[in-house]
C-alpha positions in Angstrom: 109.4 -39.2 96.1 108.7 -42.9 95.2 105.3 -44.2 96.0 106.2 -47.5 97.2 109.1 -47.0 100.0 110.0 -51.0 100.3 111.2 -53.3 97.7 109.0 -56.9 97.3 112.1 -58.6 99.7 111.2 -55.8 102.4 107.5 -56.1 102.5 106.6 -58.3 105.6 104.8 -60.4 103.4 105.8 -65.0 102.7 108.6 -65.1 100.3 107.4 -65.4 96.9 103.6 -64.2 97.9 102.0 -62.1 95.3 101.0 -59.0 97.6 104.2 -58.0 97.1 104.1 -57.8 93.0 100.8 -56.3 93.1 102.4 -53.4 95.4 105.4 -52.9 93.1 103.3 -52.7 90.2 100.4 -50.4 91.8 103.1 -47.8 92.9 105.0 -47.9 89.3 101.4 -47.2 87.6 101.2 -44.2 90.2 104.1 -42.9 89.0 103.8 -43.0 85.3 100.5 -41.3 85.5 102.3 -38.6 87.0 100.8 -38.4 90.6 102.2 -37.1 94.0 101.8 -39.0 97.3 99.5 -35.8 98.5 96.6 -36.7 95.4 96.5 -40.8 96.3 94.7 -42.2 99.3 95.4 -45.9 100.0 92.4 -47.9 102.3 92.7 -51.4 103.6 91.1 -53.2 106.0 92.0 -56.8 107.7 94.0 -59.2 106.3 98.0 -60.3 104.5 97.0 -57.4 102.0 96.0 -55.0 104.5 99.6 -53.9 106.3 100.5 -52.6 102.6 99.4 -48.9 104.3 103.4 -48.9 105.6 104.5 -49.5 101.8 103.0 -46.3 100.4 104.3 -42.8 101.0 100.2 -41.3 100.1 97.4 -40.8 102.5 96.5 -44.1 104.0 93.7 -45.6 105.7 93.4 -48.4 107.5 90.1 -49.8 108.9 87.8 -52.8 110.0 87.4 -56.1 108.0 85.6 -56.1 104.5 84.4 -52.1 105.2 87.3 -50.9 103.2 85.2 -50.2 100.2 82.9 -47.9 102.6 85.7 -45.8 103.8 87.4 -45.1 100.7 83.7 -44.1 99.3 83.2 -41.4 102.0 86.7 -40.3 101.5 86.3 -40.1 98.0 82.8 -38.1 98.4 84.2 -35.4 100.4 87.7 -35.4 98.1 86.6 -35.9 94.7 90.3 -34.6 93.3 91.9 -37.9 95.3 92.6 -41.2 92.9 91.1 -43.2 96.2 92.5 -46.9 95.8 91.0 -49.8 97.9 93.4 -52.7 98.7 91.1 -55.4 99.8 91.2 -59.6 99.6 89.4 -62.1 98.5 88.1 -62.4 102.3 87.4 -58.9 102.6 85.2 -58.8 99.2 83.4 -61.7 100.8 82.5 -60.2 104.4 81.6 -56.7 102.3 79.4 -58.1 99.8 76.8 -55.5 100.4 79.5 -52.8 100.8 81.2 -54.1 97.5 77.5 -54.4 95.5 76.3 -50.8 96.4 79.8 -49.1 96.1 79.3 -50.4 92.5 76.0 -49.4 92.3 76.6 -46.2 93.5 79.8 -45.4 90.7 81.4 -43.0 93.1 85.3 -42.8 91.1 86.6 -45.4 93.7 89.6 -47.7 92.5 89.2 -51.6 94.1 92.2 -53.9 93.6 91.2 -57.6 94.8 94.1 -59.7 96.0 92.4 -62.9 95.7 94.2 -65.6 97.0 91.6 -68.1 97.4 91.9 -68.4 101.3 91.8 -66.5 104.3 95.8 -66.4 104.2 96.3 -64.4 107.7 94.2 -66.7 110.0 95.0 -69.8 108.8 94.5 -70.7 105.4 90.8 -71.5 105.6 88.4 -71.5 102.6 87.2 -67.8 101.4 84.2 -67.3 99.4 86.5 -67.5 95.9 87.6 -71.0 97.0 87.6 -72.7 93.9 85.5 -76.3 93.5 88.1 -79.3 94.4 90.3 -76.0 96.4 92.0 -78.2 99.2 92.2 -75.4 102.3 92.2 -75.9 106.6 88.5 -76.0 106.3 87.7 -78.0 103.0 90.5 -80.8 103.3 88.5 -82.8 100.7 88.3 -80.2 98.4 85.7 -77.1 98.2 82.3 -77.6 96.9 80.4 -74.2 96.5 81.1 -72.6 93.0 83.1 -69.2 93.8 82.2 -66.0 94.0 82.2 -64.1 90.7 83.6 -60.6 92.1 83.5 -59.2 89.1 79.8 -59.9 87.6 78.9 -58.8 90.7 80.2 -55.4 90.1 79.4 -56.0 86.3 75.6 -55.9 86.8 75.3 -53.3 89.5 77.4 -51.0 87.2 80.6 -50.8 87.3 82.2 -48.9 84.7 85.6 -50.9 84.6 86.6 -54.4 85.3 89.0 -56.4 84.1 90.2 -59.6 85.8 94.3 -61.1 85.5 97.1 -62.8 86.9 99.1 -60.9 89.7 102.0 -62.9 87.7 101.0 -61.6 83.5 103.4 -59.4 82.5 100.9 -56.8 81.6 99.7 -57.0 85.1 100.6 -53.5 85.7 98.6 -52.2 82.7 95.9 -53.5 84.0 96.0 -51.6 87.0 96.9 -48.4 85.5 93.9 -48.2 82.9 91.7 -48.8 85.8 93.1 -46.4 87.9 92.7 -44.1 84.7 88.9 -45.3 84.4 86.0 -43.0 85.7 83.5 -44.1 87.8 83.9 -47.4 90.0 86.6 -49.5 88.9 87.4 -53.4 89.8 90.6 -55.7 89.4 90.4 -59.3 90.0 94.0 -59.8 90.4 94.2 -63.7 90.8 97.3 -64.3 93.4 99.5 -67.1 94.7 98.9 -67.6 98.6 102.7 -69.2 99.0 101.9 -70.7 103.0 98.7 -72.4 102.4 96.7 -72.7 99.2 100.2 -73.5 96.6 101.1 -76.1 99.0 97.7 -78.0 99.5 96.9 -77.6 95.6 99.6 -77.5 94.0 98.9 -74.3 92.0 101.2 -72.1 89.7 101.1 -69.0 87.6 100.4 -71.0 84.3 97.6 -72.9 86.1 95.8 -69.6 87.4 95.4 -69.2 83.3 94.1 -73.2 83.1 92.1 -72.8 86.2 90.6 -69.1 85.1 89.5 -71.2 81.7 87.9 -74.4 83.6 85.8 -71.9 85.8 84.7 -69.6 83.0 86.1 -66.6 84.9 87.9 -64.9 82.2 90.8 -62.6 82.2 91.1 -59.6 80.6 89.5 -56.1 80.3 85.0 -57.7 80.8 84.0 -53.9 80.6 85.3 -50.5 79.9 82.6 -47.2 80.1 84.3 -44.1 79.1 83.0 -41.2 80.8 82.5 -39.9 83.7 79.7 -41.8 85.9 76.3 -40.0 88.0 78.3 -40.9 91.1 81.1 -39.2 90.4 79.1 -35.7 88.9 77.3 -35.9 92.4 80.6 -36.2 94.5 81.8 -33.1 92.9 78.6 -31.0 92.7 78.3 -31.8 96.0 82.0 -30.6 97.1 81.6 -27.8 95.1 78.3 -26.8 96.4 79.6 -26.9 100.1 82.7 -25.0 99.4 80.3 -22.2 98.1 77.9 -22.1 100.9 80.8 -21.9 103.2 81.6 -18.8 101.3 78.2 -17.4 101.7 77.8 -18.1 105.1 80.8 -17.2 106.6 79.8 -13.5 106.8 76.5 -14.8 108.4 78.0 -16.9 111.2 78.8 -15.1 114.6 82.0 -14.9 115.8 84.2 -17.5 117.0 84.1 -18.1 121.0 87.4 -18.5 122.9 88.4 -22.4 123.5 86.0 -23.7 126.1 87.9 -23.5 129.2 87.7 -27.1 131.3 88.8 -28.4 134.3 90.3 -31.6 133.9 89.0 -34.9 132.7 85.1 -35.4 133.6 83.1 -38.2 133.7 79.3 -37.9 132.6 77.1 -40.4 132.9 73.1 -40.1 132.0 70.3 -43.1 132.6 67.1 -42.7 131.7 64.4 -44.7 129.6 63.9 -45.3 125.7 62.2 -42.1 124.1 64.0 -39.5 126.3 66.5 -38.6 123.9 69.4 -39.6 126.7 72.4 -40.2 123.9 70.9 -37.8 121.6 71.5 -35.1 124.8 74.9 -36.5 125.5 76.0 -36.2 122.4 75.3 -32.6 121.7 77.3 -31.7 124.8 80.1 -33.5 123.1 79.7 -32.2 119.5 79.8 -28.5 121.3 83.2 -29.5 123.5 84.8 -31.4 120.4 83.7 -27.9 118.8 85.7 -26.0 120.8 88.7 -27.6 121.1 88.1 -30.4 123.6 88.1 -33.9 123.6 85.2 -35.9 124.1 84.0 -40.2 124.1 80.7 -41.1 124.2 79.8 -44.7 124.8 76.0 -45.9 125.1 74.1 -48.9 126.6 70.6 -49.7 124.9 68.8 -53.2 124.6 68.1 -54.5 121.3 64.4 -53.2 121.3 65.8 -50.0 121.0 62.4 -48.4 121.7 61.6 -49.8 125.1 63.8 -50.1 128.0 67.2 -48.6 129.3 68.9 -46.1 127.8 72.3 -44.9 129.3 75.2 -42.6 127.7 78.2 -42.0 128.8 80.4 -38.8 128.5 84.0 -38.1 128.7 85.6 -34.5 128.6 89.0 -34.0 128.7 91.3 -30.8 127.8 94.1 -34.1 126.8 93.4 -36.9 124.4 91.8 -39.8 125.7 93.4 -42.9 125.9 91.2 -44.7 128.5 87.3 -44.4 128.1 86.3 -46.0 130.8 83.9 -44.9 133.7 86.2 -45.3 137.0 84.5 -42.1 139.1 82.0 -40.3 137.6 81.6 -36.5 138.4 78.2 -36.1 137.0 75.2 -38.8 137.3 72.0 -38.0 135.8 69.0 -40.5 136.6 65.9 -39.5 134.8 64.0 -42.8 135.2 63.4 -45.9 136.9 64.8 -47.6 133.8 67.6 -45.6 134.1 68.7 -46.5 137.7 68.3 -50.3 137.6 70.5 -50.7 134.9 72.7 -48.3 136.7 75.7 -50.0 139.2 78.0 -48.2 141.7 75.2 -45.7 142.8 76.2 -46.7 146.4 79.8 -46.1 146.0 80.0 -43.0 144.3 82.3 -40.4 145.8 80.9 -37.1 147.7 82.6 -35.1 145.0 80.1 -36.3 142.0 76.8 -34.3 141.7 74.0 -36.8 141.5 70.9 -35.5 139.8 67.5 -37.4 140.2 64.3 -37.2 139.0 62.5 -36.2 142.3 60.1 -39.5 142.4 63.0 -42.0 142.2 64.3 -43.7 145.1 67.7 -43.7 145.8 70.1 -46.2 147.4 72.4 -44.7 150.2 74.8 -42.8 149.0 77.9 -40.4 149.3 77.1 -38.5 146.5 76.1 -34.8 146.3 72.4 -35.4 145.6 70.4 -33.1 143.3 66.6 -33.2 143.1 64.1 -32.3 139.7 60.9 -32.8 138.6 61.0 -34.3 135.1 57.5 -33.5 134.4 57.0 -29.9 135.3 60.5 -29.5 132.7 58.7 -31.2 130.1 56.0 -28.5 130.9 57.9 -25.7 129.9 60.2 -27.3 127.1 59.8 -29.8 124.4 59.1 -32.9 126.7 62.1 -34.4 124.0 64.7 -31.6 125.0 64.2 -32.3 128.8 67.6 -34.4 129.5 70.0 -32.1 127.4 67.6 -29.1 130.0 69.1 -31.0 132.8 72.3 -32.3 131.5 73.0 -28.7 130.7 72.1 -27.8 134.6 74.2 -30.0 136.1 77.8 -29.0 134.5 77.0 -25.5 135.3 75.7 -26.0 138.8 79.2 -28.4 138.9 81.3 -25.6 138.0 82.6 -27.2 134.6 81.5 -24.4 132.8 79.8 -20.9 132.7 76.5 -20.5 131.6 77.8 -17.5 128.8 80.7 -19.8 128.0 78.7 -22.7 127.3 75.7 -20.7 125.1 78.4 -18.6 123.3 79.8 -22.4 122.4 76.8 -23.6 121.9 75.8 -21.1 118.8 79.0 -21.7 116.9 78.8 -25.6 117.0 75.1 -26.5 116.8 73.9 -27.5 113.5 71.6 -29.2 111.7 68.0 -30.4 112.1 67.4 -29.6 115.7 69.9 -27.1 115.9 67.7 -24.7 117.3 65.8 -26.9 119.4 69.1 -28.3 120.9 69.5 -24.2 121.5 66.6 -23.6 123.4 67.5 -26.4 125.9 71.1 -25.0 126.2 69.0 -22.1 127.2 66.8 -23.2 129.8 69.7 -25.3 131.2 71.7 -21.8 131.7 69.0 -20.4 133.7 68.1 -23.3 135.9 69.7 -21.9 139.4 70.3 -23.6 142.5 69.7 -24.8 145.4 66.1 -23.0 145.0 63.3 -24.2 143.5 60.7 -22.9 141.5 61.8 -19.2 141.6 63.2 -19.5 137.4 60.9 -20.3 134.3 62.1 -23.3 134.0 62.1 -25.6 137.0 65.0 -26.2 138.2 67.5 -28.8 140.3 66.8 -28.4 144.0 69.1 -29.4 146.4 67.8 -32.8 148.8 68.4 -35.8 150.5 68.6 -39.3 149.1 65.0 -39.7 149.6 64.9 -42.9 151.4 
């Protein structure tokens, strides 16, 4: 199967734009070294060069603006036998600096072919951070100033262990891009293009003055470094997958058994409100990582101020047995308030249907409401639990006492998916949750919910 599935006329790119031979050439180098669609991963983010993903018949991945480079490195971590080739622009290299300086730093075996153009082609033609001096572009009509970015000392002195820099239009352009996609450790092309809609037009440029101009700007082409070897980085990515695949071996025969698919009714709609410190997301989202777990779909979005440590904190859950198209909160089934915090950022406490289960911290006080009111006291929990584990106590109390789940069902669940750090913190909450009955309290270890009025 070819790797590129569109000839340069087919490609939805300006007639006569350079995306097109970089394509042609990357996919003919993929095939002379031999490799099938299932061993390449192509990442791109925003820009001309980024709807090349429909081009390539390999994994692709497409993703946000400049973080490109960061996607193909955690792809590249956990697949270590992928050749994982970023197409990024000149724009993209210039809002991913930081990405672009520690990815080379960092030598994991990624592959990073700049289309550098010299503007932001897709939004207008304005001028991008390798906008040469005297560049004419919608933003510098007199002519750029700044000196360019140097992508490739960048990479150079934060260790790189190929770069080369060259004309999209050289003859040996495809070369090029086959020895660094043979190249271990972090590779870079410079490929120096010709943006056909804006920057040829305003400045007159052609493939015999990308040579003059690469000369005036002391920006060489050609191979600027070439480590053989294979780089830390790369070692580490595959000790690493290596390692995991033998634990896994190991502990399979430790884990317990698998639980049945969580059985769920529906699409439910959790929200929790509470203050900074009470571990409100941190709650919500082990709920989700145990329904994900098993089989479900989950979306969690939070509200927090900038402070982060003082203030509101509110985190919203979906469930939902069918993928989840629209993530917002319409009618909420569950509404946990654990603080004043909490319920003043809150809205639509007064409109809330009977059907949601509304549980409150017992010393808050509530607007009217329709909803099915539920009472606890947050400090006698935090009494009996870790005082951090008191949300995901009460959390857990509400879907049961709701009748989304059963206590077994969830705990079962619960043991299977919960992992790391708190793991067995996160556990014991699950725990307490399970046995906190209704509508009386005070007659369980842990205090529980108790049924009551809006408390006016």
């Amino acid at each position: 199967m070819p790797m590129v599935t569109a000839s340069r006329n087919d490609m939805g790119f300006c007639p006569g734009c350079s995306h097109g031979i970089v394509l042609e050439q990357l996919g003919a180098a993929l095939e002379r070294m031999g490799l099938e669609p299932h061993q390449v991963c192509i990442v791109s983010d925003i820009g001309c060069i980024g709807i090349a993903d429909r081009y390539f018949s390999c994994h692709t991945f497409h993703g946000l603006h400049g973080r490109s480079l960061t996607y193909a490195e955690g792809i590249k971590r956990v697949r270590p036998d992928l050749t994982v080739i970023v197409l990024i622009g000149d724009g993209g290299c210039g809002i991913g600096t930081a990405h672009l300086v520690h990815a080379a730093r960092r030598g994991v075996g990624i592959k990073v072919l700049v289309c550098n153009n010299f503007n932001f082609g897709m939004t207008g033609g304005q001028h991008s951070p390798t906008t040469p001096p005297r560049g004419c572009t919608t933003t510098t009509p007199d002519g750029a100033v700044d000196r360019p970015f140097d992508v490739c000392q960048t990479v150079l002195v934060n260790g790189a262990s190929h770069v080369a820099r060259c004309s999209a239009h050289d003859r040996a352009c495809g070369e090029v891009i086959e020895a660094a996609l043979r190249a271990s450790g972090f590779a870079l092309v410079d490929l120096w293009e010709l943006c056909v809609a804006y920057y040829v037009p305003a400045n007159k440029l052609s493939p015999p003055a990308l040579l003059e101009m690469s000369e005036r700007l002391g920006l060489p082409f050609g191979v600027l470094r070439s480590m053989p070897g294979t780089t830390e980085g790369e070692r580490h990515a595959s000790r690493r997958a290596a390692s995991t695949h033998e634990d896994d071996a190991e502990a399979a025969s430790e884990r317990p058994a698998p639980c049945q698919a969580l059985p769920w009714r529906g699409r439910t709609e959790i929200c929790v409100a509470g203050s900074a410190g009470q571990r409100v997301r941190s709650a919500v989202g082990v709920i989700g990582e145990i329904v994900v777990g098993r089989g479900l779909y989950a979306a969690q979005q939070d509200d927090f101020p900038i402070t982060v440590r003082k203030g509101h904190s509110i985190s919203n859950l979906i469930v939902s047995e069918a993928p989840i198209r629209y993530n917002g909160m319409d009618h909420p089934d569950v509404v946990v308030v654990l603080s004043a915090d909490g319920l003043q950022r809150l809205s639509g406490v007064t409109d809330l249907k009977p059907t949601c289960l509304l549980a409150a911290e017992s010393s808050l006080a509530l607007p009217p409401t329709s909803a099915d009111v539920r009472r606890f006291d947050l400090r006698a929990i935090g009494k009996t639990v870790d005082k951090a584990s008191a949300a995901l106590v009460i959390v857990t109390a509400a879907l049961i006492e709701g009748g989304w789940i059963e206590p077994d069902t969830l705990l079962a669940a619960a043991k299977v998916c919960l992992s790391g750090r708190y793991a067995q913190e996160n556990l014991r909450a699950i725990e307490a949750g399970c046995r906190a009955q209704l509508p009386i309290a005070g007659t369980s270890p842990v205090p529980s919910l108790t049924k009551g009025g809006n408390n006016l």
